[in-house]
PAKEGU-522866 format. One record per residue (C-alpha): x, y, z; residue in three letters; residue number from 1. Coordinates in steps of 0.5 Angstrom, whole numbers, plus 500, padded with zeros to 3 digits. Layout:
BEGIN
(r (X,Y,Z),'ALA',NUM)
...
END
This chain:
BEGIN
(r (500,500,500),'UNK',1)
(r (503,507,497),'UNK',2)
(r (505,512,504),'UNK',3)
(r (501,518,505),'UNK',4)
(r (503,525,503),'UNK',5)
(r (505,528,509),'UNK',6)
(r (502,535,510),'UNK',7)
(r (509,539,513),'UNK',8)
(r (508,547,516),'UNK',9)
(r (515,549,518),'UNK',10)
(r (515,556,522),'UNK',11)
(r (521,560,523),'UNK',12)
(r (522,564,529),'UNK',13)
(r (526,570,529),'UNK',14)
(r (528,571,536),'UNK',15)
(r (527,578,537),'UNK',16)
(r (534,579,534),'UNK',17)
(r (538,573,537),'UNK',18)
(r (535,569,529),'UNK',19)
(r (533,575,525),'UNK',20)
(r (540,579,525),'UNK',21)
(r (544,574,523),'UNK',22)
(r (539,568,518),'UNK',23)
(r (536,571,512),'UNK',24)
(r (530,567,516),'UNK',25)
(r (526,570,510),'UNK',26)
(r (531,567,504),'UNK',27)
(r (530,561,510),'UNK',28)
(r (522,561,509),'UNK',29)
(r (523,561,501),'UNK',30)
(r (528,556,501),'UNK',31)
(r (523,550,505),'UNK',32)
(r (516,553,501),'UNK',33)
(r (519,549,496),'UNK',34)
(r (520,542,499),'UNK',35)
(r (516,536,498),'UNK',36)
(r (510,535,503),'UNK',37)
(r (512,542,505),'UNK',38)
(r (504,545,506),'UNK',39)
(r (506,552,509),'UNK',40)
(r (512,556,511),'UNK',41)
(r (511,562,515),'UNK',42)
(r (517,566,520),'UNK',43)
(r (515,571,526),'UNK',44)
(r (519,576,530),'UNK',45)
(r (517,572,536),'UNK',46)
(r (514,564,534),'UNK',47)
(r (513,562,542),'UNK',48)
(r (508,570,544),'UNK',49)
(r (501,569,544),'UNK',50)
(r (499,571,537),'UNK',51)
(r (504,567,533),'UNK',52)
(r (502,562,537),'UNK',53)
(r (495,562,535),'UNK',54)
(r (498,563,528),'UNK',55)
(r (501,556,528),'UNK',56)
(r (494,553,531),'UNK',57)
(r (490,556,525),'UNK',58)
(r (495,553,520),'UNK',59)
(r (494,547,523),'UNK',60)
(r (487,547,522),'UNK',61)
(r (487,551,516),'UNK',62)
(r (493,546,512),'UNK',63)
(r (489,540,516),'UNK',64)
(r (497,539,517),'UNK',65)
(r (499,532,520),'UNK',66)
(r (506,534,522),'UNK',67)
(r (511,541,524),'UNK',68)
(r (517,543,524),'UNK',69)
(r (519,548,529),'UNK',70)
(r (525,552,528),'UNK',71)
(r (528,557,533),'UNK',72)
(r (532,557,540),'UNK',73)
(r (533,550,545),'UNK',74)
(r (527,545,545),'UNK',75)
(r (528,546,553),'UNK',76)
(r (525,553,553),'UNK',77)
(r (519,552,549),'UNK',78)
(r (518,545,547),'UNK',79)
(r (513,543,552),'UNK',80)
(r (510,551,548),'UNK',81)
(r (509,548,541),'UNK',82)
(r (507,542,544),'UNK',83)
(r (502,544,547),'UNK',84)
(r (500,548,541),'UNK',85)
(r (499,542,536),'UNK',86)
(r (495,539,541),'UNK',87)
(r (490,546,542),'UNK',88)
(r (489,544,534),'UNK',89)
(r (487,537,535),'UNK',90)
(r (494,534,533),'UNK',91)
(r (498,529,536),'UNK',92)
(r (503,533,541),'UNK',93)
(r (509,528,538),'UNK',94)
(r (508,531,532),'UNK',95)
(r (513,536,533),'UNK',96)
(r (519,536,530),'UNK',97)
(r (524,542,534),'UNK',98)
(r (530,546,531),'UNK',99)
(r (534,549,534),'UNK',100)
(r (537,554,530),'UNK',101)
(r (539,559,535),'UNK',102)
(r (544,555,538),'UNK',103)
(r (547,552,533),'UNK',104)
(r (547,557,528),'UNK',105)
(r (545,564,530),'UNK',106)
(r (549,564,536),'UNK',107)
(r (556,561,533),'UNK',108)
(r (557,564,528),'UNK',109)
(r (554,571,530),'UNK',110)
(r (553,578,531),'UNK',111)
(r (553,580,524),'UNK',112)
(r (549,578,519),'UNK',113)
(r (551,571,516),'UNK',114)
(r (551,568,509),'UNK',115)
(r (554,561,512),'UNK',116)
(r (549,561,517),'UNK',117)
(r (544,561,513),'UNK',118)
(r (546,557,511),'UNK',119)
(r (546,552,516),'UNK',120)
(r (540,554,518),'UNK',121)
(r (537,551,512),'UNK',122)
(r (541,545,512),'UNK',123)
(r (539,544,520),'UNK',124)
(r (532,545,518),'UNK',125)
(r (532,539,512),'UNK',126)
(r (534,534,517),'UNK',127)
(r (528,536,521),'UNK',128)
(r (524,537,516),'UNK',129)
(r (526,529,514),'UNK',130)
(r (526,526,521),'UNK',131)
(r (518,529,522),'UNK',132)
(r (517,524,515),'UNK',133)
(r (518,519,520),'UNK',134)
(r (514,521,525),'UNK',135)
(r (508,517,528),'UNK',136)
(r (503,519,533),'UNK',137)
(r (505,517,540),'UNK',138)
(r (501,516,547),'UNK',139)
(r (503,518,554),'UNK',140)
(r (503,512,558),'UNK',141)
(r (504,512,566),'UNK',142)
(r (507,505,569),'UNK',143)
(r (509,505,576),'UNK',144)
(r (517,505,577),'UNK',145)
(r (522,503,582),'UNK',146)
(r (524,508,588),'UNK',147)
(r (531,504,589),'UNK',148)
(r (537,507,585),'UNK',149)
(r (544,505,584),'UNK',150)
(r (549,509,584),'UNK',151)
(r (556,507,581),'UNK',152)
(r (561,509,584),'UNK',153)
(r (564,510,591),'UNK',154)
(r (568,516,591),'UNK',155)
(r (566,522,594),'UNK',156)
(r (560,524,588),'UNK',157)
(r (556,517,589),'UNK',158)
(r (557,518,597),'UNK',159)
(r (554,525,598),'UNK',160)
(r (550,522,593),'UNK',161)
(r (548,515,596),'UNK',162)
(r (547,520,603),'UNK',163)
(r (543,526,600),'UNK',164)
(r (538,521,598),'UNK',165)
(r (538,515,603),'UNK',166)
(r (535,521,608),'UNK',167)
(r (530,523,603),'UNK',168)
(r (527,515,603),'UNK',169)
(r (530,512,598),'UNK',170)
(r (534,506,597),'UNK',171)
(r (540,506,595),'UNK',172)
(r (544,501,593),'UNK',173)
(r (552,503,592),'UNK',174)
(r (557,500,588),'UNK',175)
(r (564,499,588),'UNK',176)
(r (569,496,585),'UNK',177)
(r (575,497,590),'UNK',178)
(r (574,493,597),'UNK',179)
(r (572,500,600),'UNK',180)
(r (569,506,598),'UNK',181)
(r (572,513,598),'UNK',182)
(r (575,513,592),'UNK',183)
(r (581,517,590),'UNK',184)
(r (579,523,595),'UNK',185)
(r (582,518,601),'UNK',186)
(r (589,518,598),'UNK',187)
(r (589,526,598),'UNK',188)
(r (592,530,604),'UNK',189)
(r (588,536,603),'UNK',190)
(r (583,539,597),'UNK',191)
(r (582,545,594),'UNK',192)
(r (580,551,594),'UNK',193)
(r (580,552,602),'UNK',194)
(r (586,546,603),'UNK',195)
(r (581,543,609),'UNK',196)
(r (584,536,611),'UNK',197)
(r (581,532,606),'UNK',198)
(r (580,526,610),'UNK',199)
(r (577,529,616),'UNK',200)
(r (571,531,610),'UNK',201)
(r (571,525,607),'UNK',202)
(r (571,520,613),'UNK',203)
(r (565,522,617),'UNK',204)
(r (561,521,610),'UNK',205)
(r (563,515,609),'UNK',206)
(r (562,512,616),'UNK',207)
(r (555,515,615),'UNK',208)
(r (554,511,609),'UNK',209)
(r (556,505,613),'UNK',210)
(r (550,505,618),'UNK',211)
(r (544,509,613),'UNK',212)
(r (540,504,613),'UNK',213)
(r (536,506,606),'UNK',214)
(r (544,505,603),'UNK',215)
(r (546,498,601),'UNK',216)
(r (554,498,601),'UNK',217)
(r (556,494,595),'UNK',218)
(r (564,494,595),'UNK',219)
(r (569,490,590),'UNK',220)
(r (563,489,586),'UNK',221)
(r (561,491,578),'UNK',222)
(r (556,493,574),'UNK',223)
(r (556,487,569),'UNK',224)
(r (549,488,566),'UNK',225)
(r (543,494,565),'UNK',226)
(r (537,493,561),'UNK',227)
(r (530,495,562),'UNK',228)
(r (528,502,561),'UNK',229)
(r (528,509,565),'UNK',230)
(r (523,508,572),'UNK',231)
(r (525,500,571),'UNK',232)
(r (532,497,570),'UNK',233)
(r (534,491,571),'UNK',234)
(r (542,490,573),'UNK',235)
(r (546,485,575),'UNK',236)
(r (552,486,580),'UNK',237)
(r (558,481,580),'UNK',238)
(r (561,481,587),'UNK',239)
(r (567,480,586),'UNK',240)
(r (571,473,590),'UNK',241)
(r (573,478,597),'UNK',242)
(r (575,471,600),'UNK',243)
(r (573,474,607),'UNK',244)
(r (565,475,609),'UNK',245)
(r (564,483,611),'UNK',246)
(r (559,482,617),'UNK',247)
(r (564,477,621),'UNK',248)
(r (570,480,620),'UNK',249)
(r (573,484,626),'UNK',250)
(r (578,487,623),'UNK',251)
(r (585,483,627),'UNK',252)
(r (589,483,621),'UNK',253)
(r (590,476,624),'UNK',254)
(r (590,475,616),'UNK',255)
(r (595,479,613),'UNK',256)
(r (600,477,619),'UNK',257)
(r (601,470,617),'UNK',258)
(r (600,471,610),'UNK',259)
(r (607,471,607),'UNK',260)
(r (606,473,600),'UNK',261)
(r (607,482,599),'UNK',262)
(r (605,486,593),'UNK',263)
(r (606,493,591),'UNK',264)
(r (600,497,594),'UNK',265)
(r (595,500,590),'UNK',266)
(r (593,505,595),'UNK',267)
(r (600,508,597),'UNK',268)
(r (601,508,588),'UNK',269)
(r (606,502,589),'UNK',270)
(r (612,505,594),'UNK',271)
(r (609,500,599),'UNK',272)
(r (608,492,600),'UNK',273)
(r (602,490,602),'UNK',274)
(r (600,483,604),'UNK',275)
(r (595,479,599),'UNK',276)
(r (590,478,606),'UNK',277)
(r (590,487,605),'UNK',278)
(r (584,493,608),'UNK',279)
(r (585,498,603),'UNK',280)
(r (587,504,609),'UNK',281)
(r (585,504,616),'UNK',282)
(r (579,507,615),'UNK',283)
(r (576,504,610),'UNK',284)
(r (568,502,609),'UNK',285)
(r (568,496,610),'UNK',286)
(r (572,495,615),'UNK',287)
(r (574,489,612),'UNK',288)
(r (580,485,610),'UNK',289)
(r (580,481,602),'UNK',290)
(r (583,477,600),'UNK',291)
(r (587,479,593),'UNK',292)
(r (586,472,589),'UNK',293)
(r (592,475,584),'UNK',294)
(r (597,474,589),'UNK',295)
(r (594,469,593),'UNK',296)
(r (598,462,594),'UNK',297)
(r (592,459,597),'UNK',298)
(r (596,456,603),'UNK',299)
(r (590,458,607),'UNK',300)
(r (593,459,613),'UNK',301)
(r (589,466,614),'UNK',302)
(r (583,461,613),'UNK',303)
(r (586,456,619),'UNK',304)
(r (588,462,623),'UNK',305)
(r (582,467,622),'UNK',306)
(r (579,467,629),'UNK',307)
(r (572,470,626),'UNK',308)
(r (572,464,621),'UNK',309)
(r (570,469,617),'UNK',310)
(r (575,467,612),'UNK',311)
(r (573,463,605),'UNK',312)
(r (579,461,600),'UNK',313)
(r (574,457,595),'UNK',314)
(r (571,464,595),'UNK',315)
(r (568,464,587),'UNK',316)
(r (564,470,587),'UNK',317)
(r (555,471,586),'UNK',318)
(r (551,475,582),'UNK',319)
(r (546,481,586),'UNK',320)
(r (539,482,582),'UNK',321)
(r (538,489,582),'UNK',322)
(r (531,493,580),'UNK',323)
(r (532,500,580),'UNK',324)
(r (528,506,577),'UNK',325)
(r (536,511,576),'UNK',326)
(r (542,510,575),'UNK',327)
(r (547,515,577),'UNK',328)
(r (554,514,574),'UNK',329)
(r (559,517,579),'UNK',330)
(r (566,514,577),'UNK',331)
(r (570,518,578),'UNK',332)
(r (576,520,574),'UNK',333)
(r (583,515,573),'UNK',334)
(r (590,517,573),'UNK',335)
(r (594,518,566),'UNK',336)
(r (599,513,566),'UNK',337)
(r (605,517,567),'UNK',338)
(r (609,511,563),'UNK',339)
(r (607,515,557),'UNK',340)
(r (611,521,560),'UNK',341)
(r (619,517,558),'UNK',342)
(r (620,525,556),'UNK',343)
(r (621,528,563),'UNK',344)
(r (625,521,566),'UNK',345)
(r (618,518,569),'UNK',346)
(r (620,510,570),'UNK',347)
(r (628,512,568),'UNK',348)
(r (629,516,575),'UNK',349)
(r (627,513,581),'UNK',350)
(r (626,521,583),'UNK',351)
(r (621,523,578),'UNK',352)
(r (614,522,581),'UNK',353)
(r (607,523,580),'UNK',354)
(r (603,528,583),'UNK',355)
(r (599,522,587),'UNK',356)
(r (606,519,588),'UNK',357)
(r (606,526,593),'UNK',358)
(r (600,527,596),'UNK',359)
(r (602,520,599),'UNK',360)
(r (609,521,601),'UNK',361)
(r (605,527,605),'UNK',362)
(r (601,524,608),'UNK',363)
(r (602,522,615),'UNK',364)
(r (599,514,613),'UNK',365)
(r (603,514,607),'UNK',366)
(r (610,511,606),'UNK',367)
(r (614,515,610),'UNK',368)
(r (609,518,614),'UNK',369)
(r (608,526,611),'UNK',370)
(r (615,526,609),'UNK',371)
(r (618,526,602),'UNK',372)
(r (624,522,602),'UNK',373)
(r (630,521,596),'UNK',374)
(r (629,514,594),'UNK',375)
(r (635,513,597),'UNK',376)
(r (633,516,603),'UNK',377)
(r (636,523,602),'UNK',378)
(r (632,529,604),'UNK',379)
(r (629,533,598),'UNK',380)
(r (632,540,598),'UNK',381)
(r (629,542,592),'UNK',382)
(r (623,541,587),'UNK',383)
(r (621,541,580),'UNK',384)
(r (613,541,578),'UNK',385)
(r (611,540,571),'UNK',386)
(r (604,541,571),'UNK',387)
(r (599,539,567),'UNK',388)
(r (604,533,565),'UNK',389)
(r (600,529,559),'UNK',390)
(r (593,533,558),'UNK',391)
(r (596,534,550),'UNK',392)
(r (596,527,549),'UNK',393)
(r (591,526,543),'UNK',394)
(r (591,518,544),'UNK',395)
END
C-alpha cells in the first residue's frame, strides 16, 4: 500500500533579534516552500508569543497538516510551548518536530548577518524536516517505577549521592569496584580551594554510608548488565570473590599477618608492599579485609587462623539482581598512565614521580608517614613541578 503524503507546516522563529539578525530567515522561508510535503511556511519575530502561537493553530487546521516543523531556540525552553499548540489544533503533540537554530547557528556564527549561516540554518531544518516524515503519533503511558536507584561508584559524588538520597527515603544501592569506598579522595591529603583536610570531609561520610540503612553497600562489586528502560531497570551485579565475609570480619588482621605473599600496594601507588590478605587503608567502608586472588597462593592459613572464620579461600564470587527506577553513574576519573611520559624520565628515574605519588609521601598514613624522601632515602632539597603532564596526549 502506497504512504500517504504527508502535509508538513514548517515555522521560522526570528528571536527578536537573536535569529533574525544573523539568517536571512526570509530567504530560509522561501528555500523550504518548495520541498515536497511542505503544505505552508511561515517565519514570525517571535513564534513562542501568543498571536504566532494562535498563527500556527490556525495553519494546522486550515492546511489539515499531519506534522510540524519548528525551527528556532533550544527544545528546553519552548517544546512543551509548541507541543501544546499542536494539541489545542486536535494534533498528536509527538508530531512536533524541533529545530534548534538559535543555538546552533545564529549564536555560533554571529553577531552580524551570515550567509554561512543561513546556510546551516536551511540545512538543519532539512534534517528536521526529513525526520518529521518518519513521525508516528504516539501516546502518553503512566506505569508504576522502582524508587530504589543505583549508583556506580564509591568516590565522594556517589557517597554524597548515596547519603542525599538515602535520607530523603529512597534505597540506594551503592556499588564499588574496590573493596572499599572512598575512591581517590581517600589518597588525598588535602583539597582545593580551601585545603581542608580531605580525610576529616570524607570519613565521616563515609562511616555514615555505612550505618544508613536506605544505603545497600556494594563493595568489590561491578555492573555487569543493564536492561529494561527508565523508572524500570534490571541489573545484574557481579560480586567479585572477596575471600572474606563483611559481616564476620572483626578487622584483626590475623590474616594479613600470616600471609606470606606481598605485592605493591595499589592504595600507596606501588611504593609499598601489601599482604594478598590487605584492608584498602585504616578507615575503610567496610572495615573488612580481602583476599587479592592474583596473588594469593591459596596456603590457607588465613582460613585455618581466622578467629571470626570469616575467611573462604574457594571464594567463586555471586551475581546480585537489582530493580531500579535510575542510575547515576559516579566513576570518577582514572589517572593518566604516567608511563607514556619517558620524555620527562618517568620509570628512568626513580625520583620522577606522579602527583599522586606526592600526595602519599605527604600524607601521615602514607610511606614514609608525611615526609618526602629521595628514593635513596635523602632528603629532598629542591622540586620541580610540571603541570598538566599528558593533558595534550591525542591518544
Amino acid at each position: 500500500m502506497e504512504k500517504k503524503q504527508s502535509k508538513i507546516g514548517i515555522f521560522v522563529c526570528e528571536c527578536g533579534g537573536n535569529i533574525g539578525d544573523v539568517i536571512d530567515v526570509k530567504a530560509v522561508v522561501d528555500t523550504v516552500k518548495g520541498w515536497e510535503g511542505v503544505a505552508v511556511a511561515k517565519y514570525h519575530k517571535y513564534l513562542c508569543s501568543k498571536p504566532a502561537q494562535e498563527m500556527i493553530l490556525e495553519a494546522v487546521k486550515k492546511n489539515n497538516l499531519d506534522r510540524v516543523v519548528v525551527a528556532s531556540c533550544t527544545p528546553r525552553m519552548h517544546l512543551a510551548t509548541f507541543q501544546s499548540v499542536l494539541e489545542r489544533a486536535g494534533l498528536n503533540p509527538y508530531m512536533l518536530e524541533f529545530v534548534n537554530i538559535r543555538e546552533q547557528s545564529s549564536w555560533v556564527h554571529g553577531p552580524h548577518a551570515s550567509a554561512e549561516a543561513t546556510r546551516k540554518a536551511i540545512s538543519l531544518i532539512r534534517g528536521g524536516y526529513e525526520r518529521s516524515r518518519e513521525l508516528e503519533p504516539l501516546e502518553t503511558v503512566s506505569e508504576k517505577g522502582s524508587r530504589e536507584i543505583l549508583i556506580v561508584g564509591g568516590g565522594i559524588a556517589g557517597i554524597t549521592s548515596a547519603l542525599e538520597l538515602g535520607y530523603l527515603g529512597f534505597k540506594v544501592h551503592l556499588v564499588e569496584r574496590k573493596p572499599s569506598i572512598g575512591g581517590n579522595m581517600a589518597k588525598l591529603t588535602k583539597v582545593f580551594p580551601t585545603l581542608d583536610c580531605a580525610q576529616c570531609i570524607l570519613t565521616p561520610r563515609m562511616a555514615e554510608v555505612g550505618r544508613n540503612p536506605n544505603v545497600n553497600l556494594l563493595t568489590y562489586a561491578e555492573v555487569k548488565e543493564v536492561s529494561g528502560r527508565p523508572g524500570n531497570y534490571d541489573v545484574k551485579v557481579f560480586m567479585k570473590p572477596r575471600g572474606v565475609d563483611v559481616e564476620k570480619c572483626r578487622s584483626c588482621g590475623v590474616c594479613a599477618k600470616v600471609c606470606p605473599e606481598s605485592v605493591p600496594d595499589e592504595f600507596n601507588e606501588g611504593l609499598t608492599q601489601r599482604k594478598a590478605a590487605y584492608i584498602e587503608f585504616p578507615q575503610a567502608v567496610p572495615s573488612a579485609y580481602s583476599i587479592d586472588f592474583d596473588a594469593c597462593t591459596k596456603c590457607r592459613k588465613c582460613e585455618q587462623l581466622c578467629p571470626a572464620k570469616a575467611i573462604n579461600i574457594d571464594d567463586a564470587g555471586k551475581i546480585v539482581d537489582l530493580h531500579v527506577g535510575a542510575i547515576i553513574l559516579a566513576t570518577g576519573y582514572k589517572l593518566y598512565d604516567a608511563k607514556n611520559l619517558d620524555i620527562y624520565g618517568y620509570g628512568t628515574y626513580k625520583d620522577v614521580i606522579t602527583m599522586m605519588d606526592l600526595e602519599r609521601f605527604v600524607s601521615a598514613t602514607g610511606p614514609t608517614g608525611g615526609y618526602v624522601k629521595r628514593a635513596d632515602g635523602g632528603d629532598v632539597k629542591r622540586v620541580a613541578i610540571v603541570l598538566c603532564a599528558g593533558s595534550r596526549d591525542k591518544n
